[in-house]
N, C-alpha and C positions, 0 to 999 in steps of 0.2 A: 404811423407806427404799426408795425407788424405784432401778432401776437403768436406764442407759438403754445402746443400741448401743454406745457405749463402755467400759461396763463388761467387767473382764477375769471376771465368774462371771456369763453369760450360758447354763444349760443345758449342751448339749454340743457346743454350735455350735466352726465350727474358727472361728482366729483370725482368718483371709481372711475369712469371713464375715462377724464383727464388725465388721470395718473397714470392709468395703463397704456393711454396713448405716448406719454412723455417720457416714461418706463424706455418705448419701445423706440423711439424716432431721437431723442434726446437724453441720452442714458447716463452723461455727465452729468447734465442737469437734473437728471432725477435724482441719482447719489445724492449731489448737493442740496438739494430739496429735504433728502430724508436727514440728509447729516445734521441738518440744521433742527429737527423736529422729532425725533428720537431721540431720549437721551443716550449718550456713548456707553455707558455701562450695560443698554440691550444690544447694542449693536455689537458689543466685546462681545457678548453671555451667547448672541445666535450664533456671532460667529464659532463655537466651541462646542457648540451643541452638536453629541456624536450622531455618526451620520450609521446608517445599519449597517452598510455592508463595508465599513471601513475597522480595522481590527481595533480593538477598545485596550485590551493588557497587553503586556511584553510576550506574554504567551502565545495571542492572538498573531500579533505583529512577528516572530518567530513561526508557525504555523505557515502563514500565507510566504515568509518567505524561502519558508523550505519548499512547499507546493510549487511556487516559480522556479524551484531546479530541480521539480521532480519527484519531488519525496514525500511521499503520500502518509504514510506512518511514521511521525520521527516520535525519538525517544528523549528525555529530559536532555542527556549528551550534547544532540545535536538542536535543539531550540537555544541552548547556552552557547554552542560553537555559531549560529545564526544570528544569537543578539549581538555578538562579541563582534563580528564580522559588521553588522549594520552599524555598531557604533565606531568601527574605524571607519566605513566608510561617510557617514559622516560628520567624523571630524575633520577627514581631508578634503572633502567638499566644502567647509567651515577657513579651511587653510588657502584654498583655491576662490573662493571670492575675498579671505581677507588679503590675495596678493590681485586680488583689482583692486583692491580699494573699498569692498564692500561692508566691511563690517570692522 
């Protein structure tokens, strides 16, 4: 029987060790590891946990994407003509996987 990075009788490596190596060679198997030994509700909570340089309010989210066509100073106008436009598009992104089949 073979043992891999996950195995807990690897030598006399420390445990951090193992996991970093299983992390790395074995990345299924790490998931599953932690899925199993974290409860879901940290696993929800990090995954949501805002990230810095990602925009946080509709404000923010309106800002960045007036700056991607250009627009360096926008005014309330044009953040509200930007939200309006991000949420048609999507909803048609929303339309275009529920005509695969995806939602």
């Amino acid at each position: 029987m073979t043992s891999c990075a996950c195995s807990p009788t690897i030598g006399n490596r420390t445990a951090r060790q193992r996991w970093n190596k299983c992390a790395k060679t074995i990345p299924a198997r790490y998931c599953e590891l932690i899925a199993k030994i974290v409860p879901k509700e940290m696993l929800i909570a990090s995954d949501r946990t805002p990230r810095p340089n990602e925009p946080q309010t509709s404000r923010d989210i309106a800002n960045m994407l007036l700056l991607s066509a250009g627009i360096t100073e926008p005014d309330d106008s044009d953040r509200e003509k930007a939200l309006e436009a991000y949420d048609a598009m999507n909803i048609r992104l929303d339309e275009i996987a529920a005509e695969k089949g995806l939602h």
